[in-house]
C-alpha positions in Angstrom: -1.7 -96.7 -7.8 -0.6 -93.3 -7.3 3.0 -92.0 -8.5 5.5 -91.0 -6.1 6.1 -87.9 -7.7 2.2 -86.7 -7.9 2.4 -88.4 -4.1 5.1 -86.0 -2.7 3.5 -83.2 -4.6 0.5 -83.2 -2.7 1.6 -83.9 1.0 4.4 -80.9 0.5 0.8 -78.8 -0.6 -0.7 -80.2 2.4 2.6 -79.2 5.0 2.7 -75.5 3.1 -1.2 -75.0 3.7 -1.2 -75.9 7.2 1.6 -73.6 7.8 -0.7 -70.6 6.8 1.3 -69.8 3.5 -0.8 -68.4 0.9 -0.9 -67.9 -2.8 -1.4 -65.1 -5.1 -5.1 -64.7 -6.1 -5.7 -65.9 -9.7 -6.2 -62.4 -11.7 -10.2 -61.7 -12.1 -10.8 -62.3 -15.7 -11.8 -59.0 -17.5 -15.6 -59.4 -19.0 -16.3 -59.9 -22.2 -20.0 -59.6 -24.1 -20.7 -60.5 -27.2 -23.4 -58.2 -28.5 -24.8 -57.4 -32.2 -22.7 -54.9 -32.6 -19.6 -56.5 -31.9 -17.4 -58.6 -29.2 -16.2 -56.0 -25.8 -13.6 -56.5 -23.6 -14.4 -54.1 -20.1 -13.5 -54.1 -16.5 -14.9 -55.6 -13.3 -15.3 -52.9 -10.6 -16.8 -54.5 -8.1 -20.3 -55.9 -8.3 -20.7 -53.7 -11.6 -19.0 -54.8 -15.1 -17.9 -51.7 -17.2 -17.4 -50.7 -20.8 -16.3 -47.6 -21.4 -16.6 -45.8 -25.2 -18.0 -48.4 -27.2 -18.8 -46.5 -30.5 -22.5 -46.6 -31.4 -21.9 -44.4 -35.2 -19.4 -44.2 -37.6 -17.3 -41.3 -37.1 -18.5 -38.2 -38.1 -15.7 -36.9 -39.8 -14.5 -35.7 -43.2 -17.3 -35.6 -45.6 -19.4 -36.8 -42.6 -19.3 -33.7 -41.1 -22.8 -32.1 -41.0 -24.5 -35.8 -42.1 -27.0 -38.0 -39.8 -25.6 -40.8 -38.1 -24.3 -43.5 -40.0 -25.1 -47.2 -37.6 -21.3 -48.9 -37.1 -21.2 -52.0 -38.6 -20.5 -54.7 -36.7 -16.7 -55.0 -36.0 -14.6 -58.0 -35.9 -12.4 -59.8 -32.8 -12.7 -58.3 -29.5 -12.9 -54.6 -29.2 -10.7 -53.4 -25.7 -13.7 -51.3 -23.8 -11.4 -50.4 -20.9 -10.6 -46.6 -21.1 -12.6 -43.5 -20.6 -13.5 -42.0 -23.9 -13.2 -38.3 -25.4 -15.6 -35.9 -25.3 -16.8 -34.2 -28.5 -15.3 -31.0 -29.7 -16.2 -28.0 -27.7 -14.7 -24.4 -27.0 -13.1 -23.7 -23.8 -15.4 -23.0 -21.1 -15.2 -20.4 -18.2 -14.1 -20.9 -14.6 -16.6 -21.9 -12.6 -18.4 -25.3 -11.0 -19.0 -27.1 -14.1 -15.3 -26.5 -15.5 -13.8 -30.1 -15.7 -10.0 -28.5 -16.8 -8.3 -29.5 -20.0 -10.5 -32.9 -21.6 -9.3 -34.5 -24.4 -11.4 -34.2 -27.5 -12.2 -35.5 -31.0 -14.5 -34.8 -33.5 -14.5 -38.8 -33.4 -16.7 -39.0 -30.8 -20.0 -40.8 -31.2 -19.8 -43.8 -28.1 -21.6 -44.5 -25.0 -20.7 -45.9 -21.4 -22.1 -49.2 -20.1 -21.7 -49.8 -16.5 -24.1 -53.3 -15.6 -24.9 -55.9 -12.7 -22.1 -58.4 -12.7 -25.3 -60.9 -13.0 -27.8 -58.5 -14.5 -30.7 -60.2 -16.7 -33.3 -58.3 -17.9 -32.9 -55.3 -16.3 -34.3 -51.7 -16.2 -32.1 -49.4 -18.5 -31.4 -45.3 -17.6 -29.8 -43.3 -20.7 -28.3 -40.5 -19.4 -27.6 -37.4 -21.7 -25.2 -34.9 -20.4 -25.7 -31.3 -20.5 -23.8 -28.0 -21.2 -25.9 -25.7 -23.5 -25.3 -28.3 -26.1 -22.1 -26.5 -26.5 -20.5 -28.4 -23.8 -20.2 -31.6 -21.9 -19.3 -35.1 -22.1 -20.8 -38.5 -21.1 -17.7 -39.7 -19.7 -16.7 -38.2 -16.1 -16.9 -39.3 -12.9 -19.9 -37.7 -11.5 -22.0 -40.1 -14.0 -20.2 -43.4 -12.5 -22.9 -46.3 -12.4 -21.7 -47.9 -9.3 -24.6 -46.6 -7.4 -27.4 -47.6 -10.4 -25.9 -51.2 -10.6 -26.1 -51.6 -6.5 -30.1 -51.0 -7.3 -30.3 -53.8 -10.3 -30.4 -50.8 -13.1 -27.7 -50.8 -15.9 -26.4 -47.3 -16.6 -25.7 -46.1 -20.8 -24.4 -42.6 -20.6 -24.1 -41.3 -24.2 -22.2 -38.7 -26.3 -23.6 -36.4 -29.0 -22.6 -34.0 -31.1 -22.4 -30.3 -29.6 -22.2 -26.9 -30.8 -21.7 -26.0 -34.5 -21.0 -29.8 -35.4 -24.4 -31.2 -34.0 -27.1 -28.0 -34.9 -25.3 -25.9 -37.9 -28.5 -25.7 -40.2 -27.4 -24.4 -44.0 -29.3 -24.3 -47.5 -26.2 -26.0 -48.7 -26.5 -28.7 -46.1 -30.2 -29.0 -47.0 -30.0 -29.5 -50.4 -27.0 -32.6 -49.7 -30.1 -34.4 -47.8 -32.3 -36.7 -49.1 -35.4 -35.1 -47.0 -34.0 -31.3 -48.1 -33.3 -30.3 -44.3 -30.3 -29.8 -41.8 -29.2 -29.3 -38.3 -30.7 -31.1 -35.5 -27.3 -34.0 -36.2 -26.9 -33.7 -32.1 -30.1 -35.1 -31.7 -30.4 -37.7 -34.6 -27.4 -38.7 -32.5 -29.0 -39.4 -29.8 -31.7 -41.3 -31.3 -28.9 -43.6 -33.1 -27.8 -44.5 -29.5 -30.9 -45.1 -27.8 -31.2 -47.1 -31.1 -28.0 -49.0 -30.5 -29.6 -49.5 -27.0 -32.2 -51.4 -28.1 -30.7 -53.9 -30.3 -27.7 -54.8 -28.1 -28.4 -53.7 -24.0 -30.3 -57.0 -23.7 -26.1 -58.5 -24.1 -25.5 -56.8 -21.3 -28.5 -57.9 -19.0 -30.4 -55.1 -19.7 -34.2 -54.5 -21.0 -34.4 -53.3 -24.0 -38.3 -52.6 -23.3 -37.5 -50.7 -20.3 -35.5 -47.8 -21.0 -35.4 -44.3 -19.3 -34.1 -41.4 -20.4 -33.0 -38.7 -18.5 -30.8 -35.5 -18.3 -30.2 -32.1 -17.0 -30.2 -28.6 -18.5 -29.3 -29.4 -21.9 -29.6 -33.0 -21.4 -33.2 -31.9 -20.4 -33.9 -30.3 -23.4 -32.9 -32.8 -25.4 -35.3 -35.4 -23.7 -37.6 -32.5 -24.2 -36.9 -32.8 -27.9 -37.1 -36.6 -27.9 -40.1 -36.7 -26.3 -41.3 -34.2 -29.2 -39.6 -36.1 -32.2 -41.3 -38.9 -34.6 -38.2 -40.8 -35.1 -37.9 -41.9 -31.5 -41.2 -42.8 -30.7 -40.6 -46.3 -29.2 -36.8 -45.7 -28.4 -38.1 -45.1 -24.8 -40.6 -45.7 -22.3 -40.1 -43.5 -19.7 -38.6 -39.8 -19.1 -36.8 -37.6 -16.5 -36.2 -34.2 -17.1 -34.0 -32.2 -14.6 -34.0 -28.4 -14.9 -35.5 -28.5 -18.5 -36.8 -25.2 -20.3 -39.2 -24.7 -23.2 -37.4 -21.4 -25.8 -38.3 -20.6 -29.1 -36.8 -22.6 -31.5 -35.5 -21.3 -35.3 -37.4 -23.3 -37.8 -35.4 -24.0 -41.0 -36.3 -21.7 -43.4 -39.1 -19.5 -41.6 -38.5 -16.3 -39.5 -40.9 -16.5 -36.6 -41.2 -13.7 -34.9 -37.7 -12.5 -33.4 -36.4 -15.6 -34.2 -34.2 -15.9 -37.8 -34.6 -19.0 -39.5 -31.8 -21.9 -39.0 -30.3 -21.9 -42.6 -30.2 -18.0 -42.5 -28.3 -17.9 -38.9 -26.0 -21.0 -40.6 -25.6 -18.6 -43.9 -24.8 -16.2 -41.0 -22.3 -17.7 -39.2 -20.5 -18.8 -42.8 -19.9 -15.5 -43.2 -18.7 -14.6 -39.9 -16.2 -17.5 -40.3 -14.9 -16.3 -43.9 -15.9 -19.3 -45.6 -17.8 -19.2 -48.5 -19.4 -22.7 -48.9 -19.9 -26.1 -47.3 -16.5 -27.8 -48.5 -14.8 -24.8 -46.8 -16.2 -25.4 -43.1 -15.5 -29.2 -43.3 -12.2 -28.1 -44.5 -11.3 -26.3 -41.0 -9.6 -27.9 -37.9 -11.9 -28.9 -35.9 -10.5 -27.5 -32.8 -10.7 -24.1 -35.3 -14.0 -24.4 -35.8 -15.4 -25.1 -32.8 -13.7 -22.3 -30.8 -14.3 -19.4 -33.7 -17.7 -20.2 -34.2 -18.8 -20.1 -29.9 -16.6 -16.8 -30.2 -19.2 -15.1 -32.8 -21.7 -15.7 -30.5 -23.7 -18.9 -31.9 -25.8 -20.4 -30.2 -26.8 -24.0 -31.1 -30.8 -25.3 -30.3 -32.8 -27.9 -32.7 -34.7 -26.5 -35.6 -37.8 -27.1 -36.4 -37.9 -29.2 -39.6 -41.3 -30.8 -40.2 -39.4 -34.8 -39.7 -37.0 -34.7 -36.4 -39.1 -31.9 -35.1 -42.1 -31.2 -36.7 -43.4 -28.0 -34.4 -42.2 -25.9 -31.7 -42.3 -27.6 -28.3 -44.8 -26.1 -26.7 -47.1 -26.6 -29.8 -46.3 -30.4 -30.2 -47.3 -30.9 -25.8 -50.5 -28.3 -26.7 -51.5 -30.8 -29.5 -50.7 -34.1 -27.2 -48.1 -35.2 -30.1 -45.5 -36.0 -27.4 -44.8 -39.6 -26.6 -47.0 -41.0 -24.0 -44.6 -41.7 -21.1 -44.4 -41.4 -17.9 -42.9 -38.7 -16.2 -40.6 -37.1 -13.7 -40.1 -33.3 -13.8 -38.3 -30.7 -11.7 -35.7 -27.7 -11.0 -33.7 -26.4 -8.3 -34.8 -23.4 -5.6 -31.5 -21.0 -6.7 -30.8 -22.0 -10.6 -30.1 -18.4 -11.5 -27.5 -17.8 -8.9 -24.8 -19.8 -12.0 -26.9 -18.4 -14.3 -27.0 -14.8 -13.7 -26.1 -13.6 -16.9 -30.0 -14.5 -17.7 -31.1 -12.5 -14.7 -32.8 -8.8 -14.9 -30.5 -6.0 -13.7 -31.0 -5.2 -10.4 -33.6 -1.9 -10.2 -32.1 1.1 -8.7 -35.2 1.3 -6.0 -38.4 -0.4 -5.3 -40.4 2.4 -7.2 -38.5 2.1 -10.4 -39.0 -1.6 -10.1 -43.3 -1.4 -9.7 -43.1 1.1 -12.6 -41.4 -1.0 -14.9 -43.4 -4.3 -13.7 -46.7 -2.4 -15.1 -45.1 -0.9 -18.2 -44.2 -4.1 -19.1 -47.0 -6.6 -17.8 -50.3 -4.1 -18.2 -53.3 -6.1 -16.0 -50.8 -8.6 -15.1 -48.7 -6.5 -13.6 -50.5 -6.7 -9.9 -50.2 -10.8 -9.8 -47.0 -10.6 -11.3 -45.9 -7.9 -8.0 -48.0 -10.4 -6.0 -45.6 -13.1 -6.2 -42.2 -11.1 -6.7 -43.0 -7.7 -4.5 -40.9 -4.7 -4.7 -41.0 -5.2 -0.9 -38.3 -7.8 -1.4 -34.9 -8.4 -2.1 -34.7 -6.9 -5.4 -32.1 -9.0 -6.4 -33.3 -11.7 -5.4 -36.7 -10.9 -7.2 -34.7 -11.4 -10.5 -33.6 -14.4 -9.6 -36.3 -15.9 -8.3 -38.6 -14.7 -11.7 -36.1 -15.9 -14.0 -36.4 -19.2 -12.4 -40.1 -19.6 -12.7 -39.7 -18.2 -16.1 -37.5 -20.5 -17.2 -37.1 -23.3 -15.5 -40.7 -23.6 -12.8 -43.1 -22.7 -16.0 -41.6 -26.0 -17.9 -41.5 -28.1 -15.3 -45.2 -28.0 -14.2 -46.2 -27.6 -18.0 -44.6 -30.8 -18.6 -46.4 -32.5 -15.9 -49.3 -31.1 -16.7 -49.3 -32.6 -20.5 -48.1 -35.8 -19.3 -51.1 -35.8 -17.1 -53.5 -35.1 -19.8 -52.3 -38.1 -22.1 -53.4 -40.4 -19.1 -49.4 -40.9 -18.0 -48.0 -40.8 -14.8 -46.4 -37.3 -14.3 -44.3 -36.4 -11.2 -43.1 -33.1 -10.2 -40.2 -32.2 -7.5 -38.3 -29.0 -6.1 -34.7 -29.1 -5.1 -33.7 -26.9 -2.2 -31.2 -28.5 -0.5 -28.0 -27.2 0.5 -25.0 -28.0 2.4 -22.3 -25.4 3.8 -19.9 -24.6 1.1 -22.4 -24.0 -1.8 -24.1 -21.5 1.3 -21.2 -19.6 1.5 -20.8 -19.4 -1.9 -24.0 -18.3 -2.5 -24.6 -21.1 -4.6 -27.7 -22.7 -2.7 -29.7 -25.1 -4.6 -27.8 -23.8 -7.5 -28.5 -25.3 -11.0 -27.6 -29.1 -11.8 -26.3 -29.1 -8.0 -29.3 -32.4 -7.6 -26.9 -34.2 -10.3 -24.5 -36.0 -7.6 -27.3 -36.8 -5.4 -28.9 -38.6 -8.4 -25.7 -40.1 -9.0 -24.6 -41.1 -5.5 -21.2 -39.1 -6.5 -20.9 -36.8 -4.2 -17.3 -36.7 -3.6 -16.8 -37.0 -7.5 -17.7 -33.5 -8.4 -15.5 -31.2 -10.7 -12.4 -29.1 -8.9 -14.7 -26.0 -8.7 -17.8 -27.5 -7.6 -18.8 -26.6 -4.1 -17.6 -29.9 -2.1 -20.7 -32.2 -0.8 -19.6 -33.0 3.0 -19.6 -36.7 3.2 -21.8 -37.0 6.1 -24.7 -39.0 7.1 -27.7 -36.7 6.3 -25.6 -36.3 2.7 -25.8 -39.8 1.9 -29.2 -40.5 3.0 -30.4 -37.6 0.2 -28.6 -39.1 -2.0 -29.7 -42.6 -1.6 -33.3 -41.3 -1.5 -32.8 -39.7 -5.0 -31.4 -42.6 -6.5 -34.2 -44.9 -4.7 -36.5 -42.7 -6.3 -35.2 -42.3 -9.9 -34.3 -46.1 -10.4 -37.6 -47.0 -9.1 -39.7 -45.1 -11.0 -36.9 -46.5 -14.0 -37.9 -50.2 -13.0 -41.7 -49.4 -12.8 -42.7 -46.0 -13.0 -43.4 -44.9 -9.3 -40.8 -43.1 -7.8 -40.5 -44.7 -4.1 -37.6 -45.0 -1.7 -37.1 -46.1 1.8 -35.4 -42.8 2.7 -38.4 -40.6 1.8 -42.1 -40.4 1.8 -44.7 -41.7 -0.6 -44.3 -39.1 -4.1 -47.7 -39.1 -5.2 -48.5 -38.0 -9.0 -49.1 -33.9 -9.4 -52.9 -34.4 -10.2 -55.5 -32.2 -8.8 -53.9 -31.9 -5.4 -50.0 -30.1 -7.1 -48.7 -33.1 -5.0 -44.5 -32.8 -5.4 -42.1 -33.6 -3.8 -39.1 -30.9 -1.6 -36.3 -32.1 -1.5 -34.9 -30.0 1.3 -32.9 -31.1 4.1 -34.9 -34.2 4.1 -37.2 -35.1 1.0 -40.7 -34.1 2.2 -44.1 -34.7 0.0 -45.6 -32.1 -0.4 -49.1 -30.5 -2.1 -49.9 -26.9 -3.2 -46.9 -26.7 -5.5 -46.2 -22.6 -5.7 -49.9 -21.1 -6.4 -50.2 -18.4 -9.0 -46.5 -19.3 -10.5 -47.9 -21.7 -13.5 -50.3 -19.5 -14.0 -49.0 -16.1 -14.5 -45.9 -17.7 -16.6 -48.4 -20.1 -18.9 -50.5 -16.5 -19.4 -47.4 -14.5 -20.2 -46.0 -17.6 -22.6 -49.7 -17.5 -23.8 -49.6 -14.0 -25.3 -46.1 -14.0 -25.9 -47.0 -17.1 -29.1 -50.1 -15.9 -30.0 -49.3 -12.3 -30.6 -46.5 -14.0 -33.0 -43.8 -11.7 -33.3 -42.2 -12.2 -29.3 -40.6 -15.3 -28.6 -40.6 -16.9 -25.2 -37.3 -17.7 -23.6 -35.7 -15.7 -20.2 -36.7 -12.5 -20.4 -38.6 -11.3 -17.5 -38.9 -8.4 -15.0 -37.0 -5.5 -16.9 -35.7 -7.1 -19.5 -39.3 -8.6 -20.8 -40.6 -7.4 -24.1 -44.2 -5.4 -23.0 -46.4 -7.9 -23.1 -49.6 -8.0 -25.6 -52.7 -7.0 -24.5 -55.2 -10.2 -23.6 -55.4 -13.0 -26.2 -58.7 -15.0 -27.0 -57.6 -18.3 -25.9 -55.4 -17.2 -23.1 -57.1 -17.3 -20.0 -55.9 -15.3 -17.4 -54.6 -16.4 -13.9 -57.4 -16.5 -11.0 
């Protein structure tokens, strides 16, 4: 028999209910996953789950300074996931669109971003790896939310490395502390520690460990670039995006090559610059110090060429078909120069100085290399154009191109579009400006960034991008319902615009890979020129034809 008490109880439950009250809604419950690594506490946002900062290294501090990774050990309880990490140390950077303000930093900054499905089981994984000249950057900001990658069944890891001085200073001291006698290249063994941590725990997170993409932009190109190159991440990966990549000379770590000084000399270098005579004296400074003085004398971080992490210069290691056999997406943007000026040719004072100084400088090339930058153009915009095929058009078709001949899917696009205030700004299709469209974030760009209209024809490019890149991360074939069939490069040049619309395309620019691959050609064969920006006025006059270096048709 019921009681009266539990009786009363439920008809006054019954009157309140039918009288339309209502309750407070039980709090969600904040996810937790228990991975390898350790237990994580994150948040629910939606239909995603996120855990924010979740430390994939020990920190790199102290006598860890200038030391490979070291894996975290497997913590105890519950770690709280729930706040936005720092980003590694970095110097100040100048006003402009990719300024983010005042960050908090740490040298203590070795973790990674998860944003997953609320359900998500067994699927497709993207890395993302921030760029910034490897001097700058972090892989917590809005622009890289997941929201949009967990709304098309992929889980999101966006990773931080070590930049600057703290993840490439290459020293003979350093190199006699290792085990395998080198240094440097610490940003990058970063990297592969996460993509390592990715493996043995995304599956907790309803991810697939044995379908992960990498991708990244600029810097974060380059350094897929580099772990496409590197031994020690074969298998860490299956598939590759590189956005605005480029292909320099590297310093190898103890040999000059050509204009290039070797790593442990520009480290001895830069100890001096910085007044410290030995090891123990730079991990002594502030980091803050540190980083800020040594940008200020002008260093300039890259990988170094080692013989282990990287065992040849880029372009050698894709020539030899030593690269991991992935498939590929590659591509830049129409006006990358136009935030990159500063590696731009001056402007010539008439279109007569200009065709003298093309054929000083490029001998028999110098009629193909007027044929597809004329004096009877904008000048200026003859520079920047150049310096974009130079730079950033040569490496994206070369990387297609090697892809190709390993038998791997290899896809190639151009970014034009635009929208009105990077137009008036004279920023059109400037460089990384694709990155919100890939990221469906475009009104979570940076203070200076020119805004992204949120209109229709806005939101349709960027749900075609990130139809494209998370399909080709699911399978590898980049499709979307938004946009055309992208067909591999292969004989055809097939590639896809994206320009107002995305449009498939064939023919991609005739006589550009050509007339760069033959420049690079002569430039590493001759052996004492390095290949990097310089082009138009500023090139280095280019030696005469090469056995071995076919010249363009």
């Amino acid at each position: 028999m019921t009681s009266l008490p539990r009786l009363m109880g439920v008809l006054l439950f019954a009157c309140v209910m039918a009288a339309g009250a209502s309750f407070p809604a039980a709090a969600e419950v904040a996810p937790v996953v228990t991975a390898p690594a350790g237990a994580v506490e994150g948040l629910r946002e939606g239909d995603a789950k996120v855990f924010h900062a979740i430390p994939y290294a020990l920190p790199p501090v102290g006598e860890r300074r200038w030391r490979p990774p070291a894996a975290m050990p497997r913590w105890q309880g519950v770690r709280a996931a729930q706040t936005m990490g720092v980003a590694c140390m970095q110097p100040p950077m100048a006003a402009g669109p990719y300024d983010r303000g005042k960050v908090p930093m740490a040298e203590d900054c070795l973790t990674l971003d998860v944003t997953t499905p609320a359900n998500a089981r067994n699927a497709p994984v993207m890395v993302w790896i921030h760029g910034g000249t490897l001097i700058w950057g972090s892989g917590h900001s809005k622009m890289y939310d997941g929201q949009e990658f967990t709304k098309r069944g992929v889980v999101l890891v966006s990773i931080n490395y070590r930049l600057g001085v703290f993840g490439y200073l290459a020293h003979p001291a350093l190199s006699k502390e290792s085990p395998e006698d080198t240094s440097g290249n610490y940003g990058l063994l970063d990297q592969i520690q996460a993509l390592q941590w990715v493996r043995d725990n995304i599956a907790s997170f309803g991810g697939d460990p044995r379908n992960v993409t990498i991708f990244g932009e600029s810097a974060g190109a380059l350094s897929v670039e580099y772990l496409l190159a590197s031994p020690r991440a074969r298998g860490a990966f299956d598939k590759a995006i590189v956005e605005s990549g480029y292909l320099f000379t590297m310093p190898e770590l103890r040999t000059k090559r050509g204009e290039e000084y070797s790593a442990e000399d520009i480290g001895l270098w830069l100890a001096g610059k910085l007044q410290k005579p030995d090891i123990a004296a730079l991990r002594a400074m502030d980091a803050r110090q540190l980083a800020e003085a040594s940008a200020a004398t002008g260093y300039a971080p890259y990988g170094t060429i080692d013989g282990k992490v990287l065992k040849r210069q880029l372009v050698d290691t894709f020539d030899h078909g030593e690269q991991a056999p992935v498939p590929l997406i590659a591509g830049f943007n129409s006006g990358e120069i136009r935030t990159l000026r500063f590696l731009a040719p001056p402007v010539p004072p008439s279109p007569t100085a200009y065709v003298e100084g093309i054929r000083a400088r490029y001998g028999d090339l110098a009629d193909e290399y007027l044929r597809l930058y004329p004096a009877t153009a904008d000048l200026e915009q003859n520079g920047l154009d150049s310096t974009r095929d130079t730079v950033f058009g040569w490496t994206s078709e070369r990387l297609v191109r090697n892809q190709a001949a390993l038998g791997q899917p290899a896809f190639l696009y151009y970014f034009s579009h635009s929208y009105p205030s990077a137009d008036a700004a004279g920023l059109t299709g400037f460089h990384a400006s694709e990155v919100p469209f890939v990221f469906g974030a475009i009104g979570k760009t940076p203070a200076f960034w020119p805004a992204i209209p949120d209109t229709a024809a806005e939101r349709r490019m960027s749900d075609a991008m990130l139809d494209y890149w998370t399909s080709f991360a699911r399978d590898g074939k980049p499709s979307s319902e938004h946009g055309p069939t992208w067909s591999a490069f292969g004989s055809a040049s097939a590639f896809m615009h994206f320009a107002e619309v995305p449009r498939a395309s064939t023919g991609f620019m005739p006589g550009m890979y050509a007339l760069h691959e033959q420049v690079m050609c002569r430039r590493r064969a001759e052996g004492g020129q390095s290949w990097n920006w310089r082009t138009g006025s500023t090139a280095p006059v280019l030696p005469a034809r090469t056995n071995g270096c076919q010249s363009p048709p």
